[in-house]
N, C-alpha and C positions, 0 to 999 in steps of 0.2 A: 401690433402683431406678436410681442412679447408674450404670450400668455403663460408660455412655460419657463423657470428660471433656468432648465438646463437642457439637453439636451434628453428626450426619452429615452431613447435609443444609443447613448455614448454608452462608457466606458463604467461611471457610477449605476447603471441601472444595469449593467450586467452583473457584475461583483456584486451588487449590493450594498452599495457604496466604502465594504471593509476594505481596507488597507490592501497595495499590492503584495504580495507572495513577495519574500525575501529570498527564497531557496528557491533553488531549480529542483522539479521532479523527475524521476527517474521512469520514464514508464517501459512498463514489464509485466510477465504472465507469467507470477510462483503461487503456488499454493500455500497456505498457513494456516493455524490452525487459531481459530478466536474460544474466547472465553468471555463472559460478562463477568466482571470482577468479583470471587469469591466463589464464584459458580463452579461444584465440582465435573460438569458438563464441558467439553468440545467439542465445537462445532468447524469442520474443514469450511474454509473461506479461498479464492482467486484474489491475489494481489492484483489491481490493476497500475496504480504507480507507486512512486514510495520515497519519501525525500527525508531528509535528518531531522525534520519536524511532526510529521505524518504521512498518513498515506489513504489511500482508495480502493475497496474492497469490492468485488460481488457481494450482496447479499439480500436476498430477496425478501427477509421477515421485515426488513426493517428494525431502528433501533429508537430510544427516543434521544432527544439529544441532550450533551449533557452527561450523560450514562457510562459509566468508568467499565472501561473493555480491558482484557490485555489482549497480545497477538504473541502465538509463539512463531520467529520469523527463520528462517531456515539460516545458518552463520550468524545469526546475532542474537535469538533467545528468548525470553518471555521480555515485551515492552508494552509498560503500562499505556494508555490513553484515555480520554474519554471523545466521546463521541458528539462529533463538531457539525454534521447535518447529517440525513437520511432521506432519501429519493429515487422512484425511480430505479430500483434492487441494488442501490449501490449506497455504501456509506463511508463518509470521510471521518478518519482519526485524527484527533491533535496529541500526539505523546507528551508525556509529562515528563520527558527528556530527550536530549539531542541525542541521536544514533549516526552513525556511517552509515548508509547505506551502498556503499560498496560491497559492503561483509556480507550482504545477501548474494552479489553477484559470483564470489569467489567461487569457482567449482569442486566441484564432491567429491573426495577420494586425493590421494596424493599426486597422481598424475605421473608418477616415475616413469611408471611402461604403459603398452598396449599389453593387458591382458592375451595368453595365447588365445583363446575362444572369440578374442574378435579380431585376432590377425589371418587375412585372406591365404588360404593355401596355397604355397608355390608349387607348381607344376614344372616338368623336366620339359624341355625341346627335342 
């Protein structure tokens, strides 16, 4: 009854038999802006997760894999990668270096005050 050596359906035929992730991803909904390397063209991208190795992008052209991108990413800057599969309108990056990605999460602006224009009117009793 042996016919298969492993299991169809496990763990190897979903991966694809590649190694597990080492890094935890972060998942999230920023925009950035991609470039194909050298290319003086920008094209707006939706980050879908994003970890100190790579990350997962909306992108509906497709790319082929292989293909050296950068991403400009909101607190942390143009990061090189190239491009690790395409599927499906969505392509995953491997960076050609490790990142924080916390630095995307820090928010905009200094955060000292509330702005008056977004502080609610007091009204008298």
């Amino acid at each position: 009854m042996d016919q298969f050596p492993g299991d169809p359906l496990g763990k190897d035929a979903i991966d694809g038999g590649a190694p597990e992730r080492q890094e935890s991803r972060d998942s999230l909904f920023l925009t950035a802006e991609l470039r194909v390397a050298d290319a003086p063209d920008c094209t707006p991208v939706r980050l879908r997760n994003l970890s100190a190795g790579g990350l997962m992008a909306e992108f509906a052209e497709g790319l082929e894999q292989g293909l050296p991108v950068e991403f400009d990413i909101r607190g942390i800057g143009w990061v090189p990668g190239r491009v690790a599969w395409s599927a499906a309108g969505r392509i995953g990056v491997a960076f050609d270096h490790q990142i924080d990605p916390m630095l995307a999460r820090k928010p905009v602006g200094n955060g000292a005050h509330t702005p008056v224009f977004a502080k609610p009117p007091l009204t008298r009793n």
